[in-house]
NUKE-27305 format. One record per atom (N, C-alpha, C): atom name; x negated, y, z negated; residue in three letters; residue number from 0. Coordinates in pm, 1 decimal, decimal comma, m for minus. Atoms other than C-alpha are relative to their C-alpha. Example, Ala and Ser with C-alpha at 12.3 -4.5 7.8 and 13.67 -1.06 7.14 Angstrom:
# residues 2
N:m89,0:m119,0:0,0:ALA:0
CA:m1230,0:m450,0:m780,0:ALA:0
C:m90,0:120,0:0,0:ALA:0
N:82,0:m119,0:6,0:SER:1
CA:m1367,0:m106,0:m714,0:SER:1
C:77,0:109,0:m73,0:SER:1
# end
This chain:
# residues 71
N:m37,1:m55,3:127,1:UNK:0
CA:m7493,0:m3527,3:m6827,8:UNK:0
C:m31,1:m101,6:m109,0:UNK:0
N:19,5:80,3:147,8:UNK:1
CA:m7605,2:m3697,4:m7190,2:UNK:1
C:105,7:m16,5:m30,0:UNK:1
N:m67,4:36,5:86,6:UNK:2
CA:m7418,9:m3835,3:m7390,0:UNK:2
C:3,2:71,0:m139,0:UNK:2
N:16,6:m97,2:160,3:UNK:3
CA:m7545,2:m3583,6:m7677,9:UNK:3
C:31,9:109,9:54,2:UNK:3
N:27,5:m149,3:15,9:UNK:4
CA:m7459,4:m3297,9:m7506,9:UNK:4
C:192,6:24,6:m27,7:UNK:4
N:m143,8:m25,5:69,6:UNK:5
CA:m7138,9:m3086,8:m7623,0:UNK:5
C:59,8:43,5:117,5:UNK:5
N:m72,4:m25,3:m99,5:UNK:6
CA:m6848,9:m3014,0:m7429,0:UNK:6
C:37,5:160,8:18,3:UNK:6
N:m13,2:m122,9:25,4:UNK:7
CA:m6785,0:m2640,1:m7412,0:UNK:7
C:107,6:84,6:92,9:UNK:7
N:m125,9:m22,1:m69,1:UNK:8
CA:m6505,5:m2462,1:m7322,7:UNK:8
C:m46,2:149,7:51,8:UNK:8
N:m6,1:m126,8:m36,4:UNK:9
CA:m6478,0:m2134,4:m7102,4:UNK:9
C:96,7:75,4:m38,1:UNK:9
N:m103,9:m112,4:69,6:UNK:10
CA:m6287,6:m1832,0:m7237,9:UNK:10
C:m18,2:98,9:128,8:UNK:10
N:m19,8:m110,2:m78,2:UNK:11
CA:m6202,5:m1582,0:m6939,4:UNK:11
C:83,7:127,6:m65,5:UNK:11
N:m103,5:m128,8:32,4:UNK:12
CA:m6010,3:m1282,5:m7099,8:UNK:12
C:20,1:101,9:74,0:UNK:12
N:m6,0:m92,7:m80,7:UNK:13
CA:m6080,4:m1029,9:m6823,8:UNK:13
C:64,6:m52,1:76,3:UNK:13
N:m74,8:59,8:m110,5:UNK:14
CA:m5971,4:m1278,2:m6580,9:UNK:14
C:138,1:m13,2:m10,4:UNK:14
N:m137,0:13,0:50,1:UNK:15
CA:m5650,1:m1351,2:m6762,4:UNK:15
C:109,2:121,9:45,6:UNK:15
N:m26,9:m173,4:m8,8:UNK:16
CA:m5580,2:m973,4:m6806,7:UNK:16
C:32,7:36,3:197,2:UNK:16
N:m27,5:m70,5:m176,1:UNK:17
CA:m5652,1:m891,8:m6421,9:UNK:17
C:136,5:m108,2:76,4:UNK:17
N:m96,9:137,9:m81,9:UNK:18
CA:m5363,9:m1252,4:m6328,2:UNK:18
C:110,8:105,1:m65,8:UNK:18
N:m127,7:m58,8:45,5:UNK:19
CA:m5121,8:m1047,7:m6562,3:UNK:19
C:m15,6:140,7:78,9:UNK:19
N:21,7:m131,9:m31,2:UNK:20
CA:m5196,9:m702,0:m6456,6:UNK:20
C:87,8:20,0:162,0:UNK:20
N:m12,0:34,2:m151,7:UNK:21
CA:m5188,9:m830,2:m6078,2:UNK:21
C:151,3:m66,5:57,2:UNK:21
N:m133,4:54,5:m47,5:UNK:22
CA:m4851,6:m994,8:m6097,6:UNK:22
C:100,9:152,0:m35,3:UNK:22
N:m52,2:m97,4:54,8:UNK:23
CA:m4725,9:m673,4:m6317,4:UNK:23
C:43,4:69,2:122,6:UNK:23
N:m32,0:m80,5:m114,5:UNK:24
CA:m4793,4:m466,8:m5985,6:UNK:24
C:127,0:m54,8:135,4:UNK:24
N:m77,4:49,4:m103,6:UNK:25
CA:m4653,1:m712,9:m5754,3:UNK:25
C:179,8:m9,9:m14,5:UNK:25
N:m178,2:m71,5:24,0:UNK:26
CA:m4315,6:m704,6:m5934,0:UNK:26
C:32,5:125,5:7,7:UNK:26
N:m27,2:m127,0:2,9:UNK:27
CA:m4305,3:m351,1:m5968,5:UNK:27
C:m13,9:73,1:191,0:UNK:27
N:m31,9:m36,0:m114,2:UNK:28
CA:m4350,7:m295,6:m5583,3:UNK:28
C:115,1:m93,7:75,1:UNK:28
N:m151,0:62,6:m62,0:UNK:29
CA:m4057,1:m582,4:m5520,3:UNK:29
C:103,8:77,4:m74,1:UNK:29
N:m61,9:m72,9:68,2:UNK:30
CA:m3846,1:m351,3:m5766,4:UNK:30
C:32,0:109,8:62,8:UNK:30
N:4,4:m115,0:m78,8:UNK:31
CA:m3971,8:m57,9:m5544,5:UNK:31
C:72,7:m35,6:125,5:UNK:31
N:m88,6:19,3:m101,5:UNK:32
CA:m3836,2:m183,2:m5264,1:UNK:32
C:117,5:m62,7:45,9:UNK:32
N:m69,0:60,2:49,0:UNK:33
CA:m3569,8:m341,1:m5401,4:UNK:33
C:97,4:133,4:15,2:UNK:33
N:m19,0:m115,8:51,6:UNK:34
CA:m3441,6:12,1:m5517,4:UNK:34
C:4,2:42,0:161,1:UNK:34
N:1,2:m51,8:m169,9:UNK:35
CA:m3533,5:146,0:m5164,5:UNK:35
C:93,9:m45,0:91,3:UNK:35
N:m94,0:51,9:m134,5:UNK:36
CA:m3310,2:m41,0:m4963,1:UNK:36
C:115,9:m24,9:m68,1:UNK:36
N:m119,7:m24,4:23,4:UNK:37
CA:m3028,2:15,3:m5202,6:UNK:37
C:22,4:148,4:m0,6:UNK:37
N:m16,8:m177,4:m42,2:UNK:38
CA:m3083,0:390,4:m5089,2:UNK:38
C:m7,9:114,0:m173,1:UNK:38
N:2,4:m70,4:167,0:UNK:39
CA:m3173,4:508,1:m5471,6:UNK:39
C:m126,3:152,8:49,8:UNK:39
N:98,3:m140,3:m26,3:UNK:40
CA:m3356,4:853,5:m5499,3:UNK:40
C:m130,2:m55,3:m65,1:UNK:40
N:185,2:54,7:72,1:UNK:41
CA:m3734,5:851,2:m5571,4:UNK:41
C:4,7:m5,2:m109,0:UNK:41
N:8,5:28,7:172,7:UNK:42
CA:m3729,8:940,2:m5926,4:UNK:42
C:79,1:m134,2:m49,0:UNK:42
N:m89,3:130,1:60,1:UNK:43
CA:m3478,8:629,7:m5976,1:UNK:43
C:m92,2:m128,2:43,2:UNK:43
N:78,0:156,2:m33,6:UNK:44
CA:m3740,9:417,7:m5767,9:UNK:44
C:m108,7:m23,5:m35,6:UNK:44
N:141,7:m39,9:99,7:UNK:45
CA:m4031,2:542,1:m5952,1:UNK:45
C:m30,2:m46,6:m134,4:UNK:45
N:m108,8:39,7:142,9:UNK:46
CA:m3798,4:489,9:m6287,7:UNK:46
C:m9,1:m135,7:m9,3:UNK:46
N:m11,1:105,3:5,7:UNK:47
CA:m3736,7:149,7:m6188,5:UNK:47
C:m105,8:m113,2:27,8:UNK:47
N:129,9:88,3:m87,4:UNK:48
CA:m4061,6:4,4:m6016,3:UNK:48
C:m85,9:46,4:m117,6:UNK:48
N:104,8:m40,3:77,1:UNK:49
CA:m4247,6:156,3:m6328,9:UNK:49
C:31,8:m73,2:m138,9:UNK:49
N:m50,8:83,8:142,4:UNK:50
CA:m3989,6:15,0:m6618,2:UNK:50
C:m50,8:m205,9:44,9:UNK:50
N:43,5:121,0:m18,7:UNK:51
CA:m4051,9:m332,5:m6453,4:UNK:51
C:m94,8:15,5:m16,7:UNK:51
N:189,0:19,4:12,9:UNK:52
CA:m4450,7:m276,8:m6420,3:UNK:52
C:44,5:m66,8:m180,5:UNK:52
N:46,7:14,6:155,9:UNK:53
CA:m4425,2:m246,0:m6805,5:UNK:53
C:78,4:m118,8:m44,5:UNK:53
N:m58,5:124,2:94,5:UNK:54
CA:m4145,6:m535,1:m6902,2:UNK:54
C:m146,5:m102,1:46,4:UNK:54
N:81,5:153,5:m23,4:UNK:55
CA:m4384,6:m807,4:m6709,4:UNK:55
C:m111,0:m21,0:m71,8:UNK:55
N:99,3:41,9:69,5:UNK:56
CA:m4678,4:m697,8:m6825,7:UNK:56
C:m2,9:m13,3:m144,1:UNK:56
N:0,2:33,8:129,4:UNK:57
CA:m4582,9:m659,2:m7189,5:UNK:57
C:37,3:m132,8:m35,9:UNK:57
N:m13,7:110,8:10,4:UNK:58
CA:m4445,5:m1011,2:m7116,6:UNK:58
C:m76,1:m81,1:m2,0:UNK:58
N:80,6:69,5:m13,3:UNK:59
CA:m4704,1:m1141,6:m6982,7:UNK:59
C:m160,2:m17,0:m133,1:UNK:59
N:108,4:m83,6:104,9:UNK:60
CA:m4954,5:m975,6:m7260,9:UNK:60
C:54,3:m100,2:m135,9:UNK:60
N:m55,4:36,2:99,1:UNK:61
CA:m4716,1:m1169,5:m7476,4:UNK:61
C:m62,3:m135,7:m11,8:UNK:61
N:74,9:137,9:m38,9:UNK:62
CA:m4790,2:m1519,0:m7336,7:UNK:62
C:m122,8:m2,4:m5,2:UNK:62
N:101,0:59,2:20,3:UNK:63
CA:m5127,3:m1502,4:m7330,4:UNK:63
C:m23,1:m1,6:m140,0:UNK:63
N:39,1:m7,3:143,7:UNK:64
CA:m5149,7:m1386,7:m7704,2:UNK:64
C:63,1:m157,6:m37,0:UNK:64
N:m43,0:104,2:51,3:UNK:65
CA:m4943,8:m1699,2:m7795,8:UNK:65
C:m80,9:m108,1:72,2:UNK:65
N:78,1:108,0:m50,7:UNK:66
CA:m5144,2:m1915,7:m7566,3:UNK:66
C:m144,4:m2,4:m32,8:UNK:66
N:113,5:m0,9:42,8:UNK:67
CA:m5480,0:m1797,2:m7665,3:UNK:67
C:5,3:m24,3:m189,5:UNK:67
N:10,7:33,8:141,6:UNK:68
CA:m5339,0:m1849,6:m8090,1:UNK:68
C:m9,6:m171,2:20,3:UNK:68
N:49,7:144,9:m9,6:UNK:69
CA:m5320,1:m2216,8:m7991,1:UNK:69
C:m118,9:m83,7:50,9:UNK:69
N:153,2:85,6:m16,8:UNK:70
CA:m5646,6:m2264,5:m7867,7:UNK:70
C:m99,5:m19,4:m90,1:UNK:70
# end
């Protein structure tokens, strides 16, 4: 590597997206079966494994916005 050459940074945003997305699910099926083995009816485990999907990922959607304003 030179000494003149520039350093350059990588930006993934799809990748980011699919780490949040991918954890989103994985809570939402510990929720599901969470729910399940406290004997809840489907619609309540559907209800509940679906309201989690959405807190994490809107959480997570959150963090990256604040982590990608400081870069």
């Amino acid at each position: 590597m030179s000494i003149h050459s520039t350093q350059q940074t990588c930006h993934h945003p799809a990748r980011d997206i699919t780490i949040v997305t991918l954890v989103s699910g994985v809570a939402s099926l510990g929720t599901a079966v969470v729910a399940m083995s406290l004997h809840a009816s489907p619609f309540a485990t559907l209800t509940t494994s679906g309201a989690a999907f959405m807190a994490v990922l809107t959480a997570g959607m959150n963090v990256l916005k604040h982590v990608k304003r400081d870069s």
